[in-house]
Each structure stands twice: as C-alpha cells, then as structure tokens.
N, C-alpha and C positions, 0 to 999 in steps of 0.2 A: 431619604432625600436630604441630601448636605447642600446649602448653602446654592439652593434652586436649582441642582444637580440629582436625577437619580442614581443613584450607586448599586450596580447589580452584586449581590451576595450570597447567590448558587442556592442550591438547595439545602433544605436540615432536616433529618431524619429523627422522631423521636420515637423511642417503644413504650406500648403501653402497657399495665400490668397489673392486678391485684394481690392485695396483699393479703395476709391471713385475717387483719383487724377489720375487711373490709372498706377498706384504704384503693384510691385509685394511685397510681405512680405513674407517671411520666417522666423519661430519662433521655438524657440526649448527649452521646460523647462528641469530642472534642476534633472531630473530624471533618471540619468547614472550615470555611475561610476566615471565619470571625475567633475561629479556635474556643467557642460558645459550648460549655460543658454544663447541664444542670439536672437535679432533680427533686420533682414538685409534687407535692404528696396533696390528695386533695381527699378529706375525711370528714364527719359530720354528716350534716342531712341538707334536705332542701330548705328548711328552714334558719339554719343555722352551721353552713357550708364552713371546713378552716383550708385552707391553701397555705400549704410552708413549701419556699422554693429558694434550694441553697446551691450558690454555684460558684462558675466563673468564667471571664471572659480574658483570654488570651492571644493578643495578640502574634500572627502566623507571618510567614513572610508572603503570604496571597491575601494578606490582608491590605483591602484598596486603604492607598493613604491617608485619605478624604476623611475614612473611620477612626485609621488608628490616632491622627492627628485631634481627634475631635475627645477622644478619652483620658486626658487628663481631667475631662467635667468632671471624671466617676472617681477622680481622687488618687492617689499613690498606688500604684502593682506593688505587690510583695518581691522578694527575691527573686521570685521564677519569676519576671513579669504578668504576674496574672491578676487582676482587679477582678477582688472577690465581690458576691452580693449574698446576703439571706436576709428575707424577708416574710413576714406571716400577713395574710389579708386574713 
C-alpha cells in the first residue's frame, strides 16, 4: 500500500531446500515485477534460530511506478540498477 493506494504485484515463487549443514534455503530469482532476487538461509535451533538473507531488488519495466518511485528510501542502486540488501536476524 503506497500512499493509501493498493499496488497489485503478481505473484512470487520461492524454492525450498536443504542443505547438507541441515540448513533450510529459501531462494527466489528475479522473475516478477519487482525484479526481487534473494536467498535466506535459516540454520540453528528452535532456540537459537540465525536467518541470513542476501539479495536484491531491481527495478523492471512492469515495475508499478508507485514502487519504483518509492525506492530511493533503500539508498543508491549500484551500476545494474539494483539496490542490494544482506542482513542477519
């Protein structure tokens, strides 16, 4: 919701996976509207869960204006236009 508008943004596909470390992966290519590429590695326990999730978002040309205009918050794109993120919870 931008600016008391819903913004429809299709569907996103992730695949899920394990890994040898008993590692859950989550990955998602770059094939939507938002051009939203990431992958989120979720490892540890229930008690002491780590999430590292490194990506990025690229602006497409089916990309609704509303959003692309709204992503200078997330700071400078690189070269390819793409506004990177990695982050660990």
């Amino acid at each position: 919701r931008i600016q008391r508008e819903w913004i429809e943004l299709g569907d996103f596909s992730t695949q899920l996976s394990c890994s040898a470390n008993n590692e859950i992966i989550a990955t998602m290519t770059p094939n939507n509207r938002l051009g939203l590429q990431f992958t989120t590695t979720l490892a540890g326990d229930r008690q002491q869960p780590r999430v590292q999730v490194q990506g990025q978002l690229r602006p497409t040309t089916q990309t609704p204006r509303q959003v692309a205009d709204v992503l200078v918050f997330l700071g400078e794109p690189n070269a390819n236009g793409a506004y990177l993120f990695n982050f660990t919870l």
